[in-house]
The first five atom37 places (N, CA, C, CB, O) and aatype in JSON, in Angstrom:
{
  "aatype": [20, 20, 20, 20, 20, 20, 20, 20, 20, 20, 20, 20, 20, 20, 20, 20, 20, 20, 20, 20, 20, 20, 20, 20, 20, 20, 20, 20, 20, 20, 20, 20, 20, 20, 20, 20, 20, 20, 20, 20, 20, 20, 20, 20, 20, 20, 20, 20, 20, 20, 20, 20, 20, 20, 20, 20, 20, 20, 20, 20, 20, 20, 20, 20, 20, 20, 20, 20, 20, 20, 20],
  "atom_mask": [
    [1, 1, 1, 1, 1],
    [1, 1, 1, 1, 1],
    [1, 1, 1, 1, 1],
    [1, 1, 1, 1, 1],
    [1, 1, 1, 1, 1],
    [1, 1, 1, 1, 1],
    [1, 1, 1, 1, 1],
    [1, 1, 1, 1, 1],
    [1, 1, 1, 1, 1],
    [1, 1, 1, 1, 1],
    [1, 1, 1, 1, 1],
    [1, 1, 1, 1, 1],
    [1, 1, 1, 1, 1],
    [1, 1, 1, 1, 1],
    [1, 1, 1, 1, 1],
    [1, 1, 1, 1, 1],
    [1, 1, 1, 1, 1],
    [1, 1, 1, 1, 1],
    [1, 1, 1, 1, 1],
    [1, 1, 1, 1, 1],
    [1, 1, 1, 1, 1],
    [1, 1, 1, 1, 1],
    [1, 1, 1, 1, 1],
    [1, 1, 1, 1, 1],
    [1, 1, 1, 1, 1],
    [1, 1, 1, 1, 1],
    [1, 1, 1, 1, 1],
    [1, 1, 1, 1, 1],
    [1, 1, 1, 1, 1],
    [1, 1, 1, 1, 1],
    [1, 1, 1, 1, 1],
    [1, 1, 1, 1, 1],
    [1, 1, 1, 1, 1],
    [1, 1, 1, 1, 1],
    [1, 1, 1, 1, 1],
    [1, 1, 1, 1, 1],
    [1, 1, 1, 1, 1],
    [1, 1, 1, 1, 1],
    [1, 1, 1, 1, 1],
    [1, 1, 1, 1, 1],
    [1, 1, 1, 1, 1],
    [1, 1, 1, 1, 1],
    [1, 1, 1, 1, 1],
    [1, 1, 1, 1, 1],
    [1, 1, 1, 1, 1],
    [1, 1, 1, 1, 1],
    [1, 1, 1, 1, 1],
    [1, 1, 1, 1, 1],
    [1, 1, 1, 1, 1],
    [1, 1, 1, 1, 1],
    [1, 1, 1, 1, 1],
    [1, 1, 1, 1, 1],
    [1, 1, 1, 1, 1],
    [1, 1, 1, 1, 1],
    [1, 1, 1, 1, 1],
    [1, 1, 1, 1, 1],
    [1, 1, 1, 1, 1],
    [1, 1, 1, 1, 1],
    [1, 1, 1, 1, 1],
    [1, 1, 1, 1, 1],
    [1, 1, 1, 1, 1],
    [1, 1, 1, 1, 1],
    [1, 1, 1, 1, 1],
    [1, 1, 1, 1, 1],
    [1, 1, 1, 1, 1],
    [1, 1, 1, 1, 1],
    [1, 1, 1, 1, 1],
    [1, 1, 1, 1, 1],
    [1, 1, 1, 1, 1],
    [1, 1, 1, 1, 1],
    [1, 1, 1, 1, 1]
  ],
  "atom_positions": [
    [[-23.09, 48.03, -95.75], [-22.62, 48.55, -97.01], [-23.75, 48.44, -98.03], [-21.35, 47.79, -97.48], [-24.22, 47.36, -98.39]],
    [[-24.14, 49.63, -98.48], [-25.56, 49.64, -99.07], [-25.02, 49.85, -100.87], [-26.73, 51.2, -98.25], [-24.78, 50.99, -101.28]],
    [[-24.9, 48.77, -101.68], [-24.74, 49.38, -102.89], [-25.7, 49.64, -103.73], [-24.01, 48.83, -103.48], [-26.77, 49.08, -103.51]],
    [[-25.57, 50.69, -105.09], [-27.2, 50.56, -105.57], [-27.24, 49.35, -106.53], [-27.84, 52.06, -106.47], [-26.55, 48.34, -106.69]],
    [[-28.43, 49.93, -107.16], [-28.58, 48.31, -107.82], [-27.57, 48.34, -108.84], [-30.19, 47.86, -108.6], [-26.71, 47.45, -108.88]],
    [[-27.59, 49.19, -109.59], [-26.7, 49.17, -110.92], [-24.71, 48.91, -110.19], [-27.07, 51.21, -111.96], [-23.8, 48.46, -110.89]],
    [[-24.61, 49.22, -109.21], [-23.71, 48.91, -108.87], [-23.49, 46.92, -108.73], [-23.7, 49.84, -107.75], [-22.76, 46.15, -109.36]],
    [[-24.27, 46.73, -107.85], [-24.96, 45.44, -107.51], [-24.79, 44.33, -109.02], [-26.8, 45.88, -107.08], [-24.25, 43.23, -109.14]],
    [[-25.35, 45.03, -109.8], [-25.37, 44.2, -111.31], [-24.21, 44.21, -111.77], [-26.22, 44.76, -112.48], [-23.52, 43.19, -111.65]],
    [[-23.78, 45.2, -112.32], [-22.26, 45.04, -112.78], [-21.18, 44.19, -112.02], [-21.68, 46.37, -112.8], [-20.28, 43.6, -112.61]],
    [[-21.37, 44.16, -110.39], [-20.15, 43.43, -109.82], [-20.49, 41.7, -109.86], [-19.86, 44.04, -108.11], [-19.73, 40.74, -110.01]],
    [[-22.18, 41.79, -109.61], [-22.53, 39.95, -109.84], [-22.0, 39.59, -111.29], [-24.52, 39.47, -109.83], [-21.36, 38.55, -111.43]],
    [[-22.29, 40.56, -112.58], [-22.01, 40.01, -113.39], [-20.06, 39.63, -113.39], [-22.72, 40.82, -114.41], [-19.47, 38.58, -113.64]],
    [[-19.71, 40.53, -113.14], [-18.05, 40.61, -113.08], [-18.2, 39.15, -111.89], [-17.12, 42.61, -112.29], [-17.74, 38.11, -112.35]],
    [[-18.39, 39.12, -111.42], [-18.16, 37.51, -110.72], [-18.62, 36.36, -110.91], [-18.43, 37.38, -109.63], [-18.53, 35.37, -110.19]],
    [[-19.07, 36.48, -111.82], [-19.81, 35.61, -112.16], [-19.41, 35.03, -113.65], [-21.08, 36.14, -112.01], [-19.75, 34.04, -114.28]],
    [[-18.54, 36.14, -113.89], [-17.78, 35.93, -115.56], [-16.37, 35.59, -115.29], [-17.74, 37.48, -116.67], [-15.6, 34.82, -115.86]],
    [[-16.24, 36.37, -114.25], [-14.65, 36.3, -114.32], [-14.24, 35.22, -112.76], [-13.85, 38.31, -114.23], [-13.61, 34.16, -112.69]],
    [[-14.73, 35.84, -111.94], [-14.86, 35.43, -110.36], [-14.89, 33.74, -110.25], [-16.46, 36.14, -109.63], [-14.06, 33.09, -109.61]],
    [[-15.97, 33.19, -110.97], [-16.55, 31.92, -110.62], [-15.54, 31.21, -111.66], [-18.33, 31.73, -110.85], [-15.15, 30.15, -111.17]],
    [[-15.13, 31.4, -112.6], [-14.22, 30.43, -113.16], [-13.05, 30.29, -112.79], [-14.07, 30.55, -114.27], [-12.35, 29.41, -113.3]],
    [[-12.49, 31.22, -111.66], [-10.96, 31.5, -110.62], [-11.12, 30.28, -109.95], [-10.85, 33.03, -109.33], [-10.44, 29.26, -109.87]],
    [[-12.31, 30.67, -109.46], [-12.77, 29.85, -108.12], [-12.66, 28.49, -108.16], [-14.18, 30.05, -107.75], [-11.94, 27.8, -107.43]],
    [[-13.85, 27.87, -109.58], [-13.82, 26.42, -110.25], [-12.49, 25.71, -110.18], [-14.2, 26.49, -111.77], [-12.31, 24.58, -109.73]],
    [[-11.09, 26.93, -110.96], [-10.0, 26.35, -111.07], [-8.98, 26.08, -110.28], [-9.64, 26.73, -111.73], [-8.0, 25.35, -110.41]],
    [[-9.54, 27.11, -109.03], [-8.69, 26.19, -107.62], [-8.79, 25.36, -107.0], [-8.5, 26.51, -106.68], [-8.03, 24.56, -106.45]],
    [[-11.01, 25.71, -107.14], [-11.07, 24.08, -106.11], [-10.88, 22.72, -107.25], [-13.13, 23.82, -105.13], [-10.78, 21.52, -106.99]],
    [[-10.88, 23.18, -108.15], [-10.61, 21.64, -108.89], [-9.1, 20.8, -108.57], [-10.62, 21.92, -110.71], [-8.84, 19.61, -108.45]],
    [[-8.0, 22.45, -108.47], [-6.57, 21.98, -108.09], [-6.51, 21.56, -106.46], [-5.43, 23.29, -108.42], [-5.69, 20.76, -106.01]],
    [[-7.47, 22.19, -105.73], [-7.38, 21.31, -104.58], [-7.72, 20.43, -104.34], [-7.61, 21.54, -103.84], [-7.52, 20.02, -103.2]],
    [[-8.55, 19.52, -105.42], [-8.99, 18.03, -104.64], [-7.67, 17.49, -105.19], [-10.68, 17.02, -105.17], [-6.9, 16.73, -104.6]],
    [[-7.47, 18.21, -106.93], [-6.04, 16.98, -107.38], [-4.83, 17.19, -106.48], [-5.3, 17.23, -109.17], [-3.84, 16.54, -106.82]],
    [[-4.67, 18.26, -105.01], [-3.71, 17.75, -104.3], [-3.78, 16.88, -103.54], [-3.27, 18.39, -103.79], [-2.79, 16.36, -103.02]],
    [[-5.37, 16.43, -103.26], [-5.77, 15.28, -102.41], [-5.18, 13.88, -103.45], [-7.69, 15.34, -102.08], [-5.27, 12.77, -102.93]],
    [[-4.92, 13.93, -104.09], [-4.43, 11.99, -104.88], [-5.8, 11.74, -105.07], [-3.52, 10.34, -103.6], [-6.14, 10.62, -104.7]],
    [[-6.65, 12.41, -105.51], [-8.2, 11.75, -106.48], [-8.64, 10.59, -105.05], [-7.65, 10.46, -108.68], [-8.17, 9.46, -104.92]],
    [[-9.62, 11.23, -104.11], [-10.03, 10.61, -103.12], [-11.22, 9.95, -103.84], [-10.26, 11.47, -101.89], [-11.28, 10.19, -105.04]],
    [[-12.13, 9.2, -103.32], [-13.31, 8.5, -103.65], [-14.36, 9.72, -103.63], [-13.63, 7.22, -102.6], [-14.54, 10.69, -102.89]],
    [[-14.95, 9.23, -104.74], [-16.01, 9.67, -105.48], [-16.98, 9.95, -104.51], [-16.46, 8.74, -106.51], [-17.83, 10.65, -105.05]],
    [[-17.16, 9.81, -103.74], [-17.87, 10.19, -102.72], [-17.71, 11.42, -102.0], [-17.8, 9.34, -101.99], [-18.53, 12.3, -101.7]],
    [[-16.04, 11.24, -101.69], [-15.65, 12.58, -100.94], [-15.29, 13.55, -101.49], [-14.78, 12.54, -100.16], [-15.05, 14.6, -100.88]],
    [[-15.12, 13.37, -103.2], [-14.55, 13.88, -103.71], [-16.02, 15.25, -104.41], [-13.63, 12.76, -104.49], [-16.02, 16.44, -104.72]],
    [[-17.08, 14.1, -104.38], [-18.59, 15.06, -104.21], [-18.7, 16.17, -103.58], [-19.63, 14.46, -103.55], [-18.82, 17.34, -103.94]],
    [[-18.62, 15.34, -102.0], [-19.03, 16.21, -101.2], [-18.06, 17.4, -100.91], [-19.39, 15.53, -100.13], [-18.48, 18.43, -100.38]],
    [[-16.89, 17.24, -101.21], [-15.96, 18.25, -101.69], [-16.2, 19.28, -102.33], [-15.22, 17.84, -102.32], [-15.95, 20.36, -101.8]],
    [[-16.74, 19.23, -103.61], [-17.39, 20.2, -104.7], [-18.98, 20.49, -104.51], [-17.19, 19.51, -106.19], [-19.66, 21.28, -105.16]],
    [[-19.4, 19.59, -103.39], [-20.71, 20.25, -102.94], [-20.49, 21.7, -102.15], [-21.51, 19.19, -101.91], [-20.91, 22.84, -102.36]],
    [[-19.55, 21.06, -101.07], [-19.3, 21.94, -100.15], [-18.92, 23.06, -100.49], [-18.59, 21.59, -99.41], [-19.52, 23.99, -99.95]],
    [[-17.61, 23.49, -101.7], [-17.38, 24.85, -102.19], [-18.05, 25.22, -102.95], [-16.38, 25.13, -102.65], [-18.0, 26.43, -103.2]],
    [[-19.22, 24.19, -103.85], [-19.83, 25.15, -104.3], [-20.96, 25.95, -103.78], [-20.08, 24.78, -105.19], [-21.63, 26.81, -104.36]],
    [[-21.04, 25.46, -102.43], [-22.21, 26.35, -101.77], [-21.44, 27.5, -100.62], [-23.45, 25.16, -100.84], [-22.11, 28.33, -100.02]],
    [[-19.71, 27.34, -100.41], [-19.51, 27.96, -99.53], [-18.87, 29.35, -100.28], [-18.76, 27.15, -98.55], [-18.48, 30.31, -99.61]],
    [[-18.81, 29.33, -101.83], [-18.71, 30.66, -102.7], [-19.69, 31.55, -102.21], [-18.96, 30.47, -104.27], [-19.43, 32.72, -101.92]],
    [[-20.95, 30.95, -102.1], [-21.71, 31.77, -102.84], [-22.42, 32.57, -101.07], [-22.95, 30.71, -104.2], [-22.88, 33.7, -101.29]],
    [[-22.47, 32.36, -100.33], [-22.22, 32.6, -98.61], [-21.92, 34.2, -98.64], [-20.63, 31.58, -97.81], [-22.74, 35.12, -98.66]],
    [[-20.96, 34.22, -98.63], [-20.4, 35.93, -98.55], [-20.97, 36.65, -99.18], [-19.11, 36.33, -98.96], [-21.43, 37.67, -98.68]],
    [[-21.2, 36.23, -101.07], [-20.88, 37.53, -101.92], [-22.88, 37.23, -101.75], [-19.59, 37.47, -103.95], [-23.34, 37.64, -102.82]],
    [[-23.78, 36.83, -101.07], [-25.12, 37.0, -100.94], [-25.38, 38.33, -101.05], [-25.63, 36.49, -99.8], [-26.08, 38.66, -102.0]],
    [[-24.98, 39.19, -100.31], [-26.33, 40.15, -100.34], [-25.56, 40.99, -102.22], [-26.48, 41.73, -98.25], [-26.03, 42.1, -102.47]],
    [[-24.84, 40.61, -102.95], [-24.12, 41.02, -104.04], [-25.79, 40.4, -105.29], [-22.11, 40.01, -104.11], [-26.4, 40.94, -106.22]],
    [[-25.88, 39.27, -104.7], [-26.59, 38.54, -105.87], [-28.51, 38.88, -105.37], [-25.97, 36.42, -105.84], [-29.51, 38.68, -106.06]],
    [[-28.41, 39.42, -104.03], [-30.03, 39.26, -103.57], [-30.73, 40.74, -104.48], [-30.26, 39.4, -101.37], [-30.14, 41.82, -104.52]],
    [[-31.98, 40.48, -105.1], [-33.01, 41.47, -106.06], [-31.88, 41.59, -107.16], [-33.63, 43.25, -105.28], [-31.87, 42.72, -107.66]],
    [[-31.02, 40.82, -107.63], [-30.75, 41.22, -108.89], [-31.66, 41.1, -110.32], [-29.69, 40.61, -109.04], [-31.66, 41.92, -111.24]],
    [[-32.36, 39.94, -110.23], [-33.62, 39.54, -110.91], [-34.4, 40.7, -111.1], [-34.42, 38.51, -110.15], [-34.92, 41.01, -112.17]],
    [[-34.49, 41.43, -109.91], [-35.78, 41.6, -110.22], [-35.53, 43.25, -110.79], [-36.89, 41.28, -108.83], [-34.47, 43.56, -111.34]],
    [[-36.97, 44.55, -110.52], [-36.33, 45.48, -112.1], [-35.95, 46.67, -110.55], [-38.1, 46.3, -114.07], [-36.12, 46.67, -109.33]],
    [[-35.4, 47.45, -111.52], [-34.08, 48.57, -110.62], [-35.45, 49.2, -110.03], [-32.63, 50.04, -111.82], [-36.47, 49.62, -110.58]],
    [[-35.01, 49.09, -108.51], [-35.99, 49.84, -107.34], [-36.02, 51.45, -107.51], [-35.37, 49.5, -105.68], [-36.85, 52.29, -107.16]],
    [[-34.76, 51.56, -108.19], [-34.48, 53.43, -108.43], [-35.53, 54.22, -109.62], [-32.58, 53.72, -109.2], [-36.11, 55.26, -109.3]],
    [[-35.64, 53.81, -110.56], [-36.31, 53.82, -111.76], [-37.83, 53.91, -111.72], [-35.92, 52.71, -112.43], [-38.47, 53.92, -112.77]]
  ]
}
């Protein structure tokens, strides 16, 4: 699925505004269904989703930096 860039920009930004604060507010409600485990696991918890967001929507966020290849 090849999007262009300007497509590409608008949807990172839309996830990134709207997307990533959904996200924050579930995994935060899923550790508080765990009963507040130790600080430890409760880390590696919020390590783990915050690196397993960002997995999929990759090729969404890859050359956004840099300037429109079309142009």
């Amino acid at each position: 699925m090849a999007l262009r860039y300007k497509t590409r920009k608008w949807l990172a930004l839309l996830i990134l505004i709207v997307g990533l604060p959904l996200y924050i507010i579930v995994a935060v409600n899923l550790v508080a269904l765990l009963e507040r485990p130790s600080i430890l696991v409760e880390l590696l918890i919020y390590v783990g989703l915050g690196i397993i967001w960002a997995i999929p929507l990759k090729f969404v966020f890859k050359g956004i930096g840099q300037p429109d290849p079309d142009a």
